[in-house]
C-alpha positions as CSV (number, residue, x, y, z in Angstrom):
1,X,4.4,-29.3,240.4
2,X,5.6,-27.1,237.6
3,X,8.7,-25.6,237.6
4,X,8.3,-21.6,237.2
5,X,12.1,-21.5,235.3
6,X,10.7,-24.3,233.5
7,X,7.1,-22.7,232.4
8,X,8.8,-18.6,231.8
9,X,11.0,-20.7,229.3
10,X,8.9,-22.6,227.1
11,X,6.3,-19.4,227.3
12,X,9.5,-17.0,225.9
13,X,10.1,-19.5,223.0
14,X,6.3,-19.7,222.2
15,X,6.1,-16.2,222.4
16,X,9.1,-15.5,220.0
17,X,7.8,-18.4,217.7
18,X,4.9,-16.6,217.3
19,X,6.5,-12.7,216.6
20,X,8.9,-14.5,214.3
21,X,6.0,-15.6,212.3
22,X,4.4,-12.8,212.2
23,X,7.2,-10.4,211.4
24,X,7.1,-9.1,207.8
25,X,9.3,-11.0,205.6
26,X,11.8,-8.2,204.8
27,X,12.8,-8.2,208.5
28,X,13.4,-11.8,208.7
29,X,15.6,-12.1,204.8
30,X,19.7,-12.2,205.7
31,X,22.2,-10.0,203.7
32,X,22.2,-11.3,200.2
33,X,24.9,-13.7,199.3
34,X,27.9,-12.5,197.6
35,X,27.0,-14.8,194.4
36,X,23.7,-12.5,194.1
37,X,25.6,-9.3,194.1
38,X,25.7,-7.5,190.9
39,X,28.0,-4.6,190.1
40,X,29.1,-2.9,187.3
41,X,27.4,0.2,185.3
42,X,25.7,0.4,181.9
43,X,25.9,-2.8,179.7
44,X,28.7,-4.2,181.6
45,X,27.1,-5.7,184.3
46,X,28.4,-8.4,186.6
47,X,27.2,-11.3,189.2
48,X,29.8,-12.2,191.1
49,X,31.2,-15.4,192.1
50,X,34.0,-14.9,195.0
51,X,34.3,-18.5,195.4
52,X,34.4,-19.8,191.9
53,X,38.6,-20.5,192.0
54,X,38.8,-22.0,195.2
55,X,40.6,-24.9,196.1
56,X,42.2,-26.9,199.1
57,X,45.0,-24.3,200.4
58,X,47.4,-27.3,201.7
59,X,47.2,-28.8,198.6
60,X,47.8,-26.2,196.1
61,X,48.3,-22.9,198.1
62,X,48.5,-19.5,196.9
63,X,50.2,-16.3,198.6
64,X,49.5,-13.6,195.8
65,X,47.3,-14.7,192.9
66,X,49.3,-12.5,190.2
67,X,48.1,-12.7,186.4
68,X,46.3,-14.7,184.5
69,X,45.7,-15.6,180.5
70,X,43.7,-18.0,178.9
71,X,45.1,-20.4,176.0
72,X,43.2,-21.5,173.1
73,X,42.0,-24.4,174.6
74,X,40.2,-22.4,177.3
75,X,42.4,-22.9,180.0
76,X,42.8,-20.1,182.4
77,X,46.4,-19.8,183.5
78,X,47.5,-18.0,186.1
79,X,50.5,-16.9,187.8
80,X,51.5,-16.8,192.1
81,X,54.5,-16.1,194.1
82,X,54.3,-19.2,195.9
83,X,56.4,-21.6,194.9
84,X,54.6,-25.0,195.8
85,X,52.7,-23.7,192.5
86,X,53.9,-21.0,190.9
87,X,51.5,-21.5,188.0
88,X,48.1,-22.8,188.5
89,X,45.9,-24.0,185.7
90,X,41.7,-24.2,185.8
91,X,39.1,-24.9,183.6
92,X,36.2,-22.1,183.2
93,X,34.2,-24.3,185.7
94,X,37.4,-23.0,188.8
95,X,38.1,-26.8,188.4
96,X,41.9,-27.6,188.8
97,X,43.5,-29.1,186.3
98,X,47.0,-29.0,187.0
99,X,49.7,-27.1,188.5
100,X,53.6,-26.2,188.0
101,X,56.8,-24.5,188.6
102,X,58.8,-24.0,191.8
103,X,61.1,-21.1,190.7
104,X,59.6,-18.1,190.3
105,X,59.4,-16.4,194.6
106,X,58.6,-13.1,193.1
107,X,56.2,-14.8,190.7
108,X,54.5,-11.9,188.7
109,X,53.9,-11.0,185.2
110,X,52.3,-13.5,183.0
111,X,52.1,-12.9,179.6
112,X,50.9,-15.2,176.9
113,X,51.8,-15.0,172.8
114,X,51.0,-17.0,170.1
115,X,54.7,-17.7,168.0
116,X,53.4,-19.4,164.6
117,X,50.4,-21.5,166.5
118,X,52.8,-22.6,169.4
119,X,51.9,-20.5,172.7
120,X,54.2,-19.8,174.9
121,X,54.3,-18.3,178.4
122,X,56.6,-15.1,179.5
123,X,57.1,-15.2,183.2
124,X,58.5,-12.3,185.2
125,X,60.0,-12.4,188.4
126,X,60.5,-9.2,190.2
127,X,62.4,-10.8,193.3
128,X,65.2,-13.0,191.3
129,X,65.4,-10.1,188.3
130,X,64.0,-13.2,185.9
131,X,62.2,-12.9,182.9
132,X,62.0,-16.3,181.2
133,X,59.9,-17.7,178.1
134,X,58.5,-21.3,178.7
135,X,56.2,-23.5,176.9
136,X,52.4,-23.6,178.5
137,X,53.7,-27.1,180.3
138,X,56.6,-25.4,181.9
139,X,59.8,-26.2,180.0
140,X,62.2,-22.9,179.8
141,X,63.0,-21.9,176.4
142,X,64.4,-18.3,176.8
143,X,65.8,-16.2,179.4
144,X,66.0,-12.5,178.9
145,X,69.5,-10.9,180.1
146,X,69.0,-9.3,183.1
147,X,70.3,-5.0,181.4
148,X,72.9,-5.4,184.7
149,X,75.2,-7.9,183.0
150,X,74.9,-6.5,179.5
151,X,75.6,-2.8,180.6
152,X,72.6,-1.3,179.7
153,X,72.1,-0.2,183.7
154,X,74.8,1.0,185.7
155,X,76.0,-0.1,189.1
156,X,73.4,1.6,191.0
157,X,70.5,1.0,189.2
158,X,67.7,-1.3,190.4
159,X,66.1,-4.4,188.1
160,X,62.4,-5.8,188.8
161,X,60.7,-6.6,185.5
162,X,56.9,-6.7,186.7
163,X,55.2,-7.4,183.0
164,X,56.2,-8.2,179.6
165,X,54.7,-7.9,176.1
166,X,55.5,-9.0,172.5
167,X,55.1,-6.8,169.4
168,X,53.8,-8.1,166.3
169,X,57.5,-8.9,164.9
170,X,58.4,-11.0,168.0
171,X,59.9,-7.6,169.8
172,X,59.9,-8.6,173.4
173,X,59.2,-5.5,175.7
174,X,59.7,-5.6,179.3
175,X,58.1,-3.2,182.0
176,X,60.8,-2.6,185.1
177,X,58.2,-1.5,187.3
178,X,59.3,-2.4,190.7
179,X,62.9,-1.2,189.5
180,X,64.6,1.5,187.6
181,X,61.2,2.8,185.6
182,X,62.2,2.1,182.0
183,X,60.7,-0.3,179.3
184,X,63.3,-2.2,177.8
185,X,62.8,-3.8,174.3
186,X,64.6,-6.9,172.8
187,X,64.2,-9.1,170.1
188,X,62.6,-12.0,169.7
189,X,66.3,-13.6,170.4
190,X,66.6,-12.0,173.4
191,X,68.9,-9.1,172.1
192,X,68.9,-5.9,173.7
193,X,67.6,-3.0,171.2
194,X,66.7,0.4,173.6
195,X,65.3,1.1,176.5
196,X,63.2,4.7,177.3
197,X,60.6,5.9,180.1
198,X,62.1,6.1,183.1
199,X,61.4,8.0,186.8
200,X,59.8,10.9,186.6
201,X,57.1,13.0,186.6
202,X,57.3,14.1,182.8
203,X,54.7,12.7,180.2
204,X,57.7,10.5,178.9
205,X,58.1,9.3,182.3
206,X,56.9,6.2,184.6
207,X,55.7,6.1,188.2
208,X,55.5,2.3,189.2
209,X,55.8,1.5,184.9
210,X,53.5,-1.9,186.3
211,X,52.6,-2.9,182.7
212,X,53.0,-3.1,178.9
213,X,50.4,-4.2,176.8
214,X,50.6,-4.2,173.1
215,X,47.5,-2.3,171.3
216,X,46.4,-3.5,168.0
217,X,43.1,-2.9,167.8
218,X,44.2,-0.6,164.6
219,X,46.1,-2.8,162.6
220,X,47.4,0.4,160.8
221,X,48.5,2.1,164.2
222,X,49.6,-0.5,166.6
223,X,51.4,1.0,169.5
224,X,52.4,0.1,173.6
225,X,50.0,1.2,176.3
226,X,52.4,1.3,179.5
227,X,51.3,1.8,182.8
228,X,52.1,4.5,185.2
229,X,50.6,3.4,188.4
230,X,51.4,5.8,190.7
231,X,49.8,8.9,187.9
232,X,46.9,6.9,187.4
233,X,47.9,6.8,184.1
234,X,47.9,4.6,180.9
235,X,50.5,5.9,178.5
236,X,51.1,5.3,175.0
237,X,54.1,5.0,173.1
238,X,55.3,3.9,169.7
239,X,56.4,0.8,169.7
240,X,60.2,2.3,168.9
241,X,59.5,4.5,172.6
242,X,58.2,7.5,171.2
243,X,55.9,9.1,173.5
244,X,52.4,10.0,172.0
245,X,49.8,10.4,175.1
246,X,48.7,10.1,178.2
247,X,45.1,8.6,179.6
248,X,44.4,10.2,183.0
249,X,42.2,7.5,185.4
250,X,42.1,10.0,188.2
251,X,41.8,7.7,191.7
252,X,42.8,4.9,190.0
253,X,45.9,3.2,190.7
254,X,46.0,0.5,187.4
255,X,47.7,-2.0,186.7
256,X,48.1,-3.7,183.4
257,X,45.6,-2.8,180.4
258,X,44.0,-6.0,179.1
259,X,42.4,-5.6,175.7
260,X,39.6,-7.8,174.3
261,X,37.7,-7.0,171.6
262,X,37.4,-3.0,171.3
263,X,37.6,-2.8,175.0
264,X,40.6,-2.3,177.5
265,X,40.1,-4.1,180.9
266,X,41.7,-3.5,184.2
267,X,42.9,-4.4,187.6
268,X,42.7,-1.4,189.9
269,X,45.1,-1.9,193.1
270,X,44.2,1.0,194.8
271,X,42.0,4.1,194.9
272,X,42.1,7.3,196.7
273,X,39.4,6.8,199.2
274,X,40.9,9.0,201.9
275,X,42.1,12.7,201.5
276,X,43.1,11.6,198.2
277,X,45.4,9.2,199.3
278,X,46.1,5.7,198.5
279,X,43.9,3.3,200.6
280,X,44.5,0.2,201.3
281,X,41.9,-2.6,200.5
282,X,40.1,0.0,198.0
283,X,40.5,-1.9,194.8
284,X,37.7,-2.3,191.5
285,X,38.4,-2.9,187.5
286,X,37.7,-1.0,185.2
287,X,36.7,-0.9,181.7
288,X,37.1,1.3,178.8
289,X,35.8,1.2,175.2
290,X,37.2,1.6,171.7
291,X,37.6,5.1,172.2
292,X,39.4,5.1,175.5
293,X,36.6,6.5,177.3
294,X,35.7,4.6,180.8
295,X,32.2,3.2,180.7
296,X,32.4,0.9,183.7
297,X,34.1,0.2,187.1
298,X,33.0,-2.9,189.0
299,X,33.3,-2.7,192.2
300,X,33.9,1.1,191.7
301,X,31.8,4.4,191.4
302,X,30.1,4.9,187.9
303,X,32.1,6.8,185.8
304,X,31.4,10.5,185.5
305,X,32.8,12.8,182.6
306,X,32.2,16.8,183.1
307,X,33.2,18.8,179.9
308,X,35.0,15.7,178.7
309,X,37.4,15.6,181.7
310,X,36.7,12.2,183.8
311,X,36.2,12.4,187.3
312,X,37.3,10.9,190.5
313,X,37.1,7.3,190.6
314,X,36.8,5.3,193.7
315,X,36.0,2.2,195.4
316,X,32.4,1.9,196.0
317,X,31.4,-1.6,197.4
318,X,34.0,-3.9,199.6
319,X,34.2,-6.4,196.7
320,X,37.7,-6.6,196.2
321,X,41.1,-6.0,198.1
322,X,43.8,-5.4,196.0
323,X,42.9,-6.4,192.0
324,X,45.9,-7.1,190.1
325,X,45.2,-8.6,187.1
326,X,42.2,-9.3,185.0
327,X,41.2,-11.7,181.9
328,X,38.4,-12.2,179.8
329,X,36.8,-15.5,178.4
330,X,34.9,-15.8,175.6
331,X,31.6,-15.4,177.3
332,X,33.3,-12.1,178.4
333,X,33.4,-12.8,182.3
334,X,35.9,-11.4,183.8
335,X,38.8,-13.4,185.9
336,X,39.8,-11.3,189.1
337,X,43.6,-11.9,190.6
338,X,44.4,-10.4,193.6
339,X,47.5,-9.1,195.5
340,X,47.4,-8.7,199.6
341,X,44.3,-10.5,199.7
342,X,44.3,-12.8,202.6
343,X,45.8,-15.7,200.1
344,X,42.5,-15.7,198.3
345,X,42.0,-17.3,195.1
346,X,40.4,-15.5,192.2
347,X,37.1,-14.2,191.7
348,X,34.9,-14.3,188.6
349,X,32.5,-11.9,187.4
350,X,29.6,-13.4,185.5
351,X,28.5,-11.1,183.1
352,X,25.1,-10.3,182.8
């Protein structure tokens, strides 16, 4: 005797067998994986690659992945706030290679400069008030005086240094971007020489001043692009602090610019993605060329210029939390870090 549960059972998988082969194919294809995913507009195109940096999280653990730079060997350095690692080292592969440094907490800007073929790393450290110059292996070389002990800010005055940047004569400039809103500008000794910006809502002034970046693509003109995150704004300065200009990025809240080539690169943290607001988890990067005009946003909405004023720029795929920092390798895929990201490791955009 055949049992009726038995017989409606083997009839219901026979009978979806047969409708699942006879389905069209689109029905039955999944999502595409992430790694098929292209973004990007024009000739800056992108696969991306969201697991390309990861590794074993009890082993060599992240909490925010920072900044990262790439050395003239082709190692990809990067920068976290947890100190297990504080600096993290890959090959182009995402392969580890090693790791280092247990006292940065705040760990934060990374900056890398070339001083007579020796490169050297400039680490920031918004929660200690550190900025200190190392060798690529770790071994501390300089640190900058914190402007408290040297009176350059008074009692009341907050100190975060988020980013640094050396000038072509060794000129140290340091963004205080989770602080009192001013770059400050040493020497290459570590002496204090001026500081200017700070908060405000004038074109001289910084909101969130997140990053400095030294610009010289004209060797005749070099000057400071400085961030002011919360305008959506590069800035550009002289590199004595003269204000010359501002570069609106309406909806974009950017971090550092990154310059390769003709082309500034960079991490957008957040965009405005409701009532014009900051949004959480809305982040892209964008790209601009040699004339400071945007020509892509990965991860974002394609850029749109009406009588020479750009538009709104916004998220527009789930890509990417929080991008902090980007770099660029000689093949000219992008690097990814990312702040409030679930502990994440970077992504890599292939470009295509």
């Amino acid at each position: 005797m055949i049992d009726n549960d038995t017989t409606r059972r083997e009839f219901i998988k026979k009978g979806l067998t047969t409708v699942a082969f006879s389905m069209p194919v689109f029905n039955i294809i999944s999502k595409p994986l992430l790694e098929e995913e292209i973004i990007g507009h024009g000739k800056f195109r992108y696969r991306v690659h969201k697991n390309w940096g990861n590794l074993d999280p009890a082993k060599t653990p992240v909490k925010n992945c920072h900044e990262m730079v790439m050395d003239k060997k082709g190692r990809l350095i990067m920068v976290t706030d947890e100190t297990k690692n504080n600096i993290i080292i890959y090959d182009r592969s995402g392969k580890l290679i090693t790791t280092w440094g247990n006292d940065f907490p705040g760990g934060h800007g990374l900056t890398l400069f070339d001083e007579g073929g020796e490169e050297v790393l400039f680490i920031c450290d918004p929660n200690t008030g550190r900025v200190v110059k190392t060798t690529l292996d770790g071994k501390p070389i300089m640190e900058l005086p914190n402007p408290k002990t040297i009176n350059v800010y008074e009692s009341t005055q907050n100190y975060s240094p988020t980013e640094t940047a050396v000038g072509p004569n060794g000129d140290i400039y340091v963004a205080d971007g989770y602080g009192s809103q001013f770059i400050l500008q040493f020497s290459a000794k570590g002496e204090f020489i001026r500081k200017f910006g700070g908060p405000g809502n004038e074109d001289s002034n910084f909101s969130t001043a997140h990053g400095v970046c030294v610009d010289a693509r004209d060797k005749n003109n070099i000057t400071l692009i400085c961030t002011s995150r919360g305008h959506n704004s590069f800035k550009r300065f002289t590199l004595d602090g003269k204000y010359l200009s501002t570069l609106f990025l309406p909806g974009a809240f950017v971090c550092r610019a990154v310059i390769d080539d003709e082309n500034i690169y960079a991490g957008v943290c957040w965009s405005r993605l409701r009532y014009l607001e900051q949004t959480n988890n809305s982040g892209f990067v964008t790209i601009l060329d040699g004339k400071d005009k945007v020509i892509s946003n990965p991860g974002g909405t394609a850029p749109v210029y009406k009588k020479g004023e750009l538009q709104l720029m916004l998220q527009d795929k789930p890509v990417f939390n929080h991008c902090h920092d980007v770099c660029i390798d000689n093949d000219k895929n992008i690097y990814v870090c990312q702040w409030n990201a679930n502990k994440t490791y970077p992504i890599k955009l292939e470009r295509i």
